[in-house]
C-alpha positions as CSV (number, residue, x, y, z in Angstrom):
1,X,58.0,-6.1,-7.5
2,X,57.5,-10.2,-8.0
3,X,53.8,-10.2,-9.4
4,X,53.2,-13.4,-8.7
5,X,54.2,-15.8,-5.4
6,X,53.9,-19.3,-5.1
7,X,54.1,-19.8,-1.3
8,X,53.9,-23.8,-0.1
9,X,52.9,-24.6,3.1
10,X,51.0,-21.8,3.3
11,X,48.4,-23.2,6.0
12,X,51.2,-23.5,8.7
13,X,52.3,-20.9,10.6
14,X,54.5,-19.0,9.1
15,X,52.6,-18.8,5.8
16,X,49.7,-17.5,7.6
17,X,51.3,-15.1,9.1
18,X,52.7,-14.4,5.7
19,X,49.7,-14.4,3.5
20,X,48.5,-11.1,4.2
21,X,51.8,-9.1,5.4
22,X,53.2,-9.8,1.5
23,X,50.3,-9.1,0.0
24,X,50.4,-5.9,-2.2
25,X,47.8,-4.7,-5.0
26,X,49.7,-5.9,-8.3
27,X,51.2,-8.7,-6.8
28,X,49.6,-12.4,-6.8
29,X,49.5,-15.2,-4.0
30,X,49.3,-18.7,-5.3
31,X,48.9,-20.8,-2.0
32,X,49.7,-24.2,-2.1
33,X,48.8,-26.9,0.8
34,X,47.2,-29.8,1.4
35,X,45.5,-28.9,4.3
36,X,42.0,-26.4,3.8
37,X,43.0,-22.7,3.0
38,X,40.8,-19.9,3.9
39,X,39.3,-18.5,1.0
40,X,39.9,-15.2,-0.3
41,X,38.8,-12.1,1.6
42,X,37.2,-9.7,-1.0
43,X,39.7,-8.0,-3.1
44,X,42.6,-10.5,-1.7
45,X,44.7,-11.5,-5.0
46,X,45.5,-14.8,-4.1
47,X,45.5,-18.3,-6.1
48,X,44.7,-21.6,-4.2
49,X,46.2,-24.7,-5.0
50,X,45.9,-28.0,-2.5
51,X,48.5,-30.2,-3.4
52,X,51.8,-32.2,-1.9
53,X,55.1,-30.7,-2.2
54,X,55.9,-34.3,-2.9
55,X,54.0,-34.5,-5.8
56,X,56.3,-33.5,-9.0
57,X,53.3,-32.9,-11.8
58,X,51.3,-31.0,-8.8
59,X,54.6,-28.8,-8.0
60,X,55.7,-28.4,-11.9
61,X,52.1,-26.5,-12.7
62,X,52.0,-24.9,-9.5
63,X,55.1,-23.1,-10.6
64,X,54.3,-22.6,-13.9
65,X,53.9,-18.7,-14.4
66,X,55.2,-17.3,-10.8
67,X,57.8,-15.3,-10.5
68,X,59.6,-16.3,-7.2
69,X,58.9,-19.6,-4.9
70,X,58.8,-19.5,-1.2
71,X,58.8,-22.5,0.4
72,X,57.4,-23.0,4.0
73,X,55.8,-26.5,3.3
74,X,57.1,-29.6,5.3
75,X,56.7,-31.2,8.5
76,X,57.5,-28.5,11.2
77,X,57.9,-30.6,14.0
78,X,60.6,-33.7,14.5
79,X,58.9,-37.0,13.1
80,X,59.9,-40.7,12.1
81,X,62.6,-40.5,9.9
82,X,61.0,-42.0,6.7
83,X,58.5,-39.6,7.4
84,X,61.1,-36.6,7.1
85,X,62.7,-38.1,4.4
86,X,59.6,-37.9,2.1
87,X,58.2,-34.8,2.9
88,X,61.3,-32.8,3.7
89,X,63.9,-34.0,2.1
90,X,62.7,-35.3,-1.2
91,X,59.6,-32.4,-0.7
92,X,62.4,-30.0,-1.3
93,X,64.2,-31.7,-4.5
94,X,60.6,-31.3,-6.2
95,X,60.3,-28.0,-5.2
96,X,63.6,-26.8,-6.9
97,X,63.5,-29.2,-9.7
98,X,59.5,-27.9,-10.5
99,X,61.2,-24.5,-9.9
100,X,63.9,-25.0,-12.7
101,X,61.6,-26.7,-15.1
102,X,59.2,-23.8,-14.9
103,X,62.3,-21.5,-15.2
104,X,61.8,-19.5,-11.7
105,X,64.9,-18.0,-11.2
106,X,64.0,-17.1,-7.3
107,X,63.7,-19.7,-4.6
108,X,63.4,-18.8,-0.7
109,X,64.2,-21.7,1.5
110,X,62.8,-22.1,5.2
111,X,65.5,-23.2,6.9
112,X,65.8,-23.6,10.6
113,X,68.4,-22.8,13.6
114,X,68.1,-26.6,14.4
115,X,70.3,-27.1,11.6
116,X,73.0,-26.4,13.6
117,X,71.3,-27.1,17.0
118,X,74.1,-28.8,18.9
119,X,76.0,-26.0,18.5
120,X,76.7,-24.6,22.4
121,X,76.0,-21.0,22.8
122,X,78.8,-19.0,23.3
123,X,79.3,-14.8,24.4
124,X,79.3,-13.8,20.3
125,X,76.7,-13.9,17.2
126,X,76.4,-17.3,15.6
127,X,77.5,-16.6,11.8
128,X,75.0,-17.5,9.4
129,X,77.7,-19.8,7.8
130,X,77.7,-22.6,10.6
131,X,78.8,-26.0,9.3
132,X,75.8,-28.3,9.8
133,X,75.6,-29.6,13.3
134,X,72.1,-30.5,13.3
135,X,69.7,-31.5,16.4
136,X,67.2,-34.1,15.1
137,X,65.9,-35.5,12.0
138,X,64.1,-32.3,11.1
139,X,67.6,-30.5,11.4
140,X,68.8,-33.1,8.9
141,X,66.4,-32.5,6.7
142,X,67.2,-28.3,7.1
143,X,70.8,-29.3,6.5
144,X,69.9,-31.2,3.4
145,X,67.7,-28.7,2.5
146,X,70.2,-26.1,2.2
147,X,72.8,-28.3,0.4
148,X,70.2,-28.8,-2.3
149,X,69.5,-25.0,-2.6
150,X,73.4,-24.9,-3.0
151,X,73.4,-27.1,-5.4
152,X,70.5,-25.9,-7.8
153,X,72.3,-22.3,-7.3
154,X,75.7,-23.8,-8.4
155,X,74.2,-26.0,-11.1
156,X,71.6,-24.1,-13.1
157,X,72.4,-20.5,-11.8
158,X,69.3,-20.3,-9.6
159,X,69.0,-18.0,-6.7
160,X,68.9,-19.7,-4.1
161,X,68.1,-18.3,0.0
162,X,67.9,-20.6,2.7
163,X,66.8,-18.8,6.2
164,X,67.7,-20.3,8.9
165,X,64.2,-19.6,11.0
166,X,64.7,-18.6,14.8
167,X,61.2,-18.6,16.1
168,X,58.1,-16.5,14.2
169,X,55.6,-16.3,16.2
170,X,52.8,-13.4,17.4
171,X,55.0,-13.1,20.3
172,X,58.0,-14.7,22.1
173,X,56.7,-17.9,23.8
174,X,59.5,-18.4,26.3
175,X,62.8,-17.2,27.6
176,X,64.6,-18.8,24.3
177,X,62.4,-17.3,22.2
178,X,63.3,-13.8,23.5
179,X,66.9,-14.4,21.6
180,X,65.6,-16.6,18.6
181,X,62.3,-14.6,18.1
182,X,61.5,-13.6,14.3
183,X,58.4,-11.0,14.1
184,X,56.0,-11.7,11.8
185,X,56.5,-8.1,10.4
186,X,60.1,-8.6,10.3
187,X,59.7,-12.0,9.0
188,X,58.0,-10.2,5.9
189,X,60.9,-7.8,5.6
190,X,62.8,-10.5,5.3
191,X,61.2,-12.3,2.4
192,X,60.6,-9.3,0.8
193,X,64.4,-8.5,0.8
194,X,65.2,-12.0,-0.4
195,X,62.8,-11.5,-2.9
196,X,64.2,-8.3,-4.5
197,X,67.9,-8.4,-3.5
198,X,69.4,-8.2,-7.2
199,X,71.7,-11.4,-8.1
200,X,72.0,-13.0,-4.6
201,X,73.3,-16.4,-6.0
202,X,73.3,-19.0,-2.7
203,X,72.9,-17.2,0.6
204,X,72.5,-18.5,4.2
205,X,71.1,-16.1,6.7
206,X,69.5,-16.1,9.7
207,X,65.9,-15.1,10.7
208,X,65.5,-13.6,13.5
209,X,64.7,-10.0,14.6
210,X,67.0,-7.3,16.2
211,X,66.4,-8.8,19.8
212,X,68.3,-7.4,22.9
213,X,69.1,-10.5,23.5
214,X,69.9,-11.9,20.1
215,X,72.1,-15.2,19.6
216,X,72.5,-14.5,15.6
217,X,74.3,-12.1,13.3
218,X,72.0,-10.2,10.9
219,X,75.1,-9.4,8.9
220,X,73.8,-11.8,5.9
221,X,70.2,-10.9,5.7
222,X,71.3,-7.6,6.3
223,X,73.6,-7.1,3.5
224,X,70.4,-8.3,1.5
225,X,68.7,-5.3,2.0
226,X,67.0,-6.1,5.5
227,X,66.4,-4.1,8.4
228,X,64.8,-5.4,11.6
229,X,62.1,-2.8,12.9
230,X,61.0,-5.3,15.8
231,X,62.8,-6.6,19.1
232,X,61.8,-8.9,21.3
233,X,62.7,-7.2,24.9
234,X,59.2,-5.8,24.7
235,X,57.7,-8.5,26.0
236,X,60.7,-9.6,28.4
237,X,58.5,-8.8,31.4
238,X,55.7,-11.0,30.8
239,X,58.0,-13.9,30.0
240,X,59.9,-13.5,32.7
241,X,57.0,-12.7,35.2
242,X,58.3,-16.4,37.0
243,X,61.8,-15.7,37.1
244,X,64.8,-15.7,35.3
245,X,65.1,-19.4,34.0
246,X,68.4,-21.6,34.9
247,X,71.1,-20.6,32.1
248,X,72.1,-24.0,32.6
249,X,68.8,-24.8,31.2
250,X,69.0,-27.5,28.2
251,X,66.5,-24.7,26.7
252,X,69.4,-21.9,26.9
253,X,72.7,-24.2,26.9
254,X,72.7,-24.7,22.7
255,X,71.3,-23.2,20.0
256,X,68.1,-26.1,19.5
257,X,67.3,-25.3,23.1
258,X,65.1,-28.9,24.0
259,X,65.4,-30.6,21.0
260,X,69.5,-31.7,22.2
261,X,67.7,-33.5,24.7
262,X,66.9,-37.4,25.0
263,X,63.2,-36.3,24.5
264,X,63.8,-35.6,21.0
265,X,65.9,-39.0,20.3
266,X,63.7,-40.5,17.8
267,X,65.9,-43.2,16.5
268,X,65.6,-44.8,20.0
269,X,62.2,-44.5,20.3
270,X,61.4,-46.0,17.0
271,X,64.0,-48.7,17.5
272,X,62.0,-49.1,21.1
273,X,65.3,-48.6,23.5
């Protein structure tokens, strides 16, 4: 059991969903953010820090003390590229390097599947080993989030997991998200066998639940200890109420689904053409 969690981002989505699914009676939250944080319910064993993952003296006493890091915090969305640099990219370096100072041995990356987003679909799983092919700035910054998990693994003997996040949600929102779909109860599995799995060293895997119509192979995060419970055909119906979408769809043709498409080109729009 790791008594004591520090969990950045933990405002967004996936740490709210998070917060109470990893909860357990003799084992400690310490949520960071810097946007509010409920407060805690009445018996909830949780910590609450508001701070920047970009600030190294907040992140170096956040982790002093905890046992594992999970880190969620970051800009979720594609943004200006300075923008992704800081909070991403150099949001990550302080992460690990507060990690290693503290001496947390245990570091969970979010990661993303936009990290290899121009990848085309094909009839097989995507391996959780793709070479980088990222779709936008945000990919880049998944990409270079990984490398430095690598590289603090390699280095100072860290383990390091970087999951490559499909789409947690409540439910699937779309037809993509009936292949990409991570339940938030399987999403909890999965940290929890990240967590635990004895002497991982540097691991890629993909997040995503046992879906029907699944694009990834679970063989990583599987030989980690996890087992999907949840699948995403369930809701099939409802999404598909309208009709099957077009599989030429830019949403169905690669593995970023939208984000390969000039709508997501924000180099041009910040150079204005």
């Amino acid at each position: 059991m790791t008594a004591r969690i520090l969990i950045t981002g933990a405002a967004g989505i996936v740490g709210t969903l998070m917060r109470t699914r990893l909860a357990a009676p003799d084992r400690t939250l310490r949520l960071l953010d810097i946007a509010p944080l409920p407060a805690a319910e009445d018996g909830e064993r949780v910590e609450l820090v508001t701070a920047s993952v970009t600030d190294q003296a907040a992140m170096d006493e956040a982790c002093a003390g905890v046992d594992a890091v999970i880190h969620l915090g970051g800009h979720s969305l594609e943004r200006p590229w300075a923008e992704i640099l800081d909070v991403n990219i150099n949001g990550t370096h302080v992460v690990l390097e507060a990690a290693r100072r503290a001496g947390v041995s245990r570091v969970v990356l979010a990661s993303s599947n936009h990290a290899v987003g121009y990848y085309e679909r094909s009839a097989g799983e995507a391996g959780d080993y793709l070479f980088p092919k990222p779709d936008t700035y945000y990919g880049v910054s998944k990409v270079a989030l990984e490398a430095l998990g690598s590289l603090y693994a390699s280095r100072y003997g860290m383990d390091v997991i970087a999951i490559r996040i499909g789409s947690c949600f409540e439910k699937p929102r779309d037809a993509r998200m009936l292949s990409t779909w991570l339940s938030p109860d399987d999403g909890a599995r999965l940290f929890e066998a990240c967590l635990s799995a004895p002497s991982p060293g540097f691991r890629v895997v993909w997040g995503v639940s046992d879906n029907t119509r699944r694009w990834f192979s679970l063989a990583e995060a599987e030989a980690l200890g996890y087992k999907s419970s949840d699948d995403s055909e369930v809701f099939a119906s409802e999404i598909l109420a309208g009709g099957s979408p077009d599989p030429d769809s830019p949403a169905l043709t690669h593995l970023g689904g939208v984000w390969c498409t000039p709508e997501f080109d924000t180099a041009v729009k910040e150079a204005g053409r």
